[in-house]
C-alpha positions as CSV (number, residue, x, y, z in Angstrom):
1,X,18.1,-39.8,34.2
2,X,21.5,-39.2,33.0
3,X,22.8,-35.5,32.8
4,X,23.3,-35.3,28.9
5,X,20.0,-36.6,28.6
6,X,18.3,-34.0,30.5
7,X,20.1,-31.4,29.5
8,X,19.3,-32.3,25.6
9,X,15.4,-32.1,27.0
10,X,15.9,-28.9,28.6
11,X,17.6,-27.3,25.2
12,X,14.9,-28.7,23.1
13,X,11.8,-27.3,25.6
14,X,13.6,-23.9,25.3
15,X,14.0,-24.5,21.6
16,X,10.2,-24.9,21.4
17,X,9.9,-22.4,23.6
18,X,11.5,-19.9,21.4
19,X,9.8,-21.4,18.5
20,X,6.7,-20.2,19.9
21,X,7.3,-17.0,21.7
22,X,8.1,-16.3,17.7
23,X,4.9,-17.4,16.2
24,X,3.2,-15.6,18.8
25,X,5.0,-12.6,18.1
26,X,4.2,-12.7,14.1
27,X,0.9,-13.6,14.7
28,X,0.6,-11.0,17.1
29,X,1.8,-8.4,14.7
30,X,-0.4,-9.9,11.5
31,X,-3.8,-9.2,13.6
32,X,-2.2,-5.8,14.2
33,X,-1.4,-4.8,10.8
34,X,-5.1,-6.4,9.6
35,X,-6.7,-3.8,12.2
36,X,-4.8,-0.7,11.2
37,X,-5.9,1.1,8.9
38,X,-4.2,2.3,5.7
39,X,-3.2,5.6,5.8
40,X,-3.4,7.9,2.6
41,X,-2.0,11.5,3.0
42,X,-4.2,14.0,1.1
43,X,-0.9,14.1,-1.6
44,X,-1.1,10.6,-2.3
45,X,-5.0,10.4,-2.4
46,X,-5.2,13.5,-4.6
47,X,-2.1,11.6,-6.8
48,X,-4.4,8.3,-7.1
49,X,-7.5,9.9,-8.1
50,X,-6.2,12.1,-10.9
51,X,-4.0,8.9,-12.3
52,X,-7.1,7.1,-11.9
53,X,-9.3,9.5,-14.0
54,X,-10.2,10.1,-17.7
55,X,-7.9,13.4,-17.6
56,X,-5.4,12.9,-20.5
57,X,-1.6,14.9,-20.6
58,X,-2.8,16.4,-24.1
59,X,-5.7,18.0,-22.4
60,X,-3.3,20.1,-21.0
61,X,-5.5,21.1,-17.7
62,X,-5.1,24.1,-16.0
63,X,-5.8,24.0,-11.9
64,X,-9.1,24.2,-11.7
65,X,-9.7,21.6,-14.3
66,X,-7.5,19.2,-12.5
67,X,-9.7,20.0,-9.1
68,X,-12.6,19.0,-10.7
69,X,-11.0,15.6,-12.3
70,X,-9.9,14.6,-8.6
71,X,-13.2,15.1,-6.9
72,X,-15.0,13.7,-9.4
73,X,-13.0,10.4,-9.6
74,X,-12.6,10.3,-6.1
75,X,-16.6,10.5,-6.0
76,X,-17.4,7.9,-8.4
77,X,-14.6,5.3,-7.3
78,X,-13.8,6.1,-4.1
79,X,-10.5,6.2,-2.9
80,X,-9.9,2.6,-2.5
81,X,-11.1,2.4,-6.1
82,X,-8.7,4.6,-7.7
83,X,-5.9,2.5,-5.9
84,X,-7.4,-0.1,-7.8
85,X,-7.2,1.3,-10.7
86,X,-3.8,2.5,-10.2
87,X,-2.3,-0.9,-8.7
88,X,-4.2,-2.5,-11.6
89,X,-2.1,-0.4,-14.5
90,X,0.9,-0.7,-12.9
91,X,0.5,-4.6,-13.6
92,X,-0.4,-4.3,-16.9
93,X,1.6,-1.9,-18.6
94,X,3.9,-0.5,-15.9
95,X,6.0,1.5,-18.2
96,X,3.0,3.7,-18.6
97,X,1.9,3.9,-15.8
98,X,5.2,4.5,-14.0
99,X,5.2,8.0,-17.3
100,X,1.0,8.8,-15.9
101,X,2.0,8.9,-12.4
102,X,4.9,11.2,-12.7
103,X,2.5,13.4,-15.1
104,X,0.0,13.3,-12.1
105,X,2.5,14.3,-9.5
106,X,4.2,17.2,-11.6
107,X,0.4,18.5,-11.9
108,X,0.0,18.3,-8.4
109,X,3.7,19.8,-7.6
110,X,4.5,16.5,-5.9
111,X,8.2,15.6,-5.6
């Protein structure tokens, strides 16, 4: 075999090599990120649920009022629901959702 030849094989069999190493690699860290679970801190959870509730600004809630709201919400969508329900405004009308989320973290002393 003449030397250009096989070195022109050997490039393209590390080439490939490569090539895979990468896809194994990405696939590798896809099964990963399908197994870990998503994280919510307590902050963001509480955030979600009070966005996601029936609590309005002009009700004008004190503390305890705003307790209830999360827990409530949080028990009758869950906390995957009210990230629906958040993720789902935000497509619609994002404008107002973007004003309801800052409303929810300035009740919640969120920065």
């Amino acid at each position: 075999m003449h030397p250009a030849i096989s070195y022109e094989l050997a490039q393209a069999a590390m080439a490939d090599l490569r090539h895979q190493a990468h896809r194994d690699a990405r696939a590798h860290a896809a099964r990963r990120a399908r197994r870990a679970p998503t994280c919510l801190n307590v902050d963001d959870a509480q955030c979600q649920a009070l966005f996601a509730s029936d609590l309005q600004r002009s009700d004008t809630p004190g503390a305890d009022v705003v307790a209830e709201s999360i827990r409530v919400t949080v028990q009758q969508l869950g906390t995957d629901g009210c990230t629906g329900r958040m993720a789902q405004e935000f497509g619609d009308h994002p404008e107002a959702a973007a004003e309801r989320m800052r409303w929810a973290r300035s009740l919640l002393n969120i920065r």
